[in-house]
N, C-alpha and C positions, 0 to 999 in steps of 0.2 A: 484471680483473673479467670475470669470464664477460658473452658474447654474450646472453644471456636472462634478467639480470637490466639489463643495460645498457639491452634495450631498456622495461621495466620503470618504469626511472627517466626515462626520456627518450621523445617521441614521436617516432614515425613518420610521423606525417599530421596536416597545418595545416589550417584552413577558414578562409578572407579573404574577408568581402566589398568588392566593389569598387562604388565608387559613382565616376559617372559617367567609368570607367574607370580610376582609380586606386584604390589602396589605401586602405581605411578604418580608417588603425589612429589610434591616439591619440598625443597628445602625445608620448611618452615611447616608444612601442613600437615593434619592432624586427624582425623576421624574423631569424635566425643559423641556420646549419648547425657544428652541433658534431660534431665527427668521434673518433673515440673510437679512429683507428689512427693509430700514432707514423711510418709508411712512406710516401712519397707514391704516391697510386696516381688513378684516372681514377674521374668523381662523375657519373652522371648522375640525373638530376631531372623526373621527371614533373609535368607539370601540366595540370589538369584544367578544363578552366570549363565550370560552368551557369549555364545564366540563360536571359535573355530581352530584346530589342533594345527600344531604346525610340524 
């Protein structure tokens, strides 16, 4: 599958809020990195936090 219909189907960038430091996902939900190459190769991962201290 081409590279530009891959990204198409798939996202590039998550938004999580975090309340009071952890993750606010629900019950059942899940964060995954799907990788769409059969070769092993090296993954790096940006992450970004806004907010404000309480």
């Amino acid at each position: 599958m081409p590279a530009h219909l891959r990204t198409a189907l798939t996202q590039v960038s998550l938004s999580v809020p975090l309340v009071d430091g952890a993750l606010a996902l629900g019950t059942w939900q899940g964060i995954y990195l799907f990788e769409h190459r059969a070769r092993p190769h090296h993954r790096q991962i940006a992450l970004h936090l806004i907010g404000e201290r309480r």
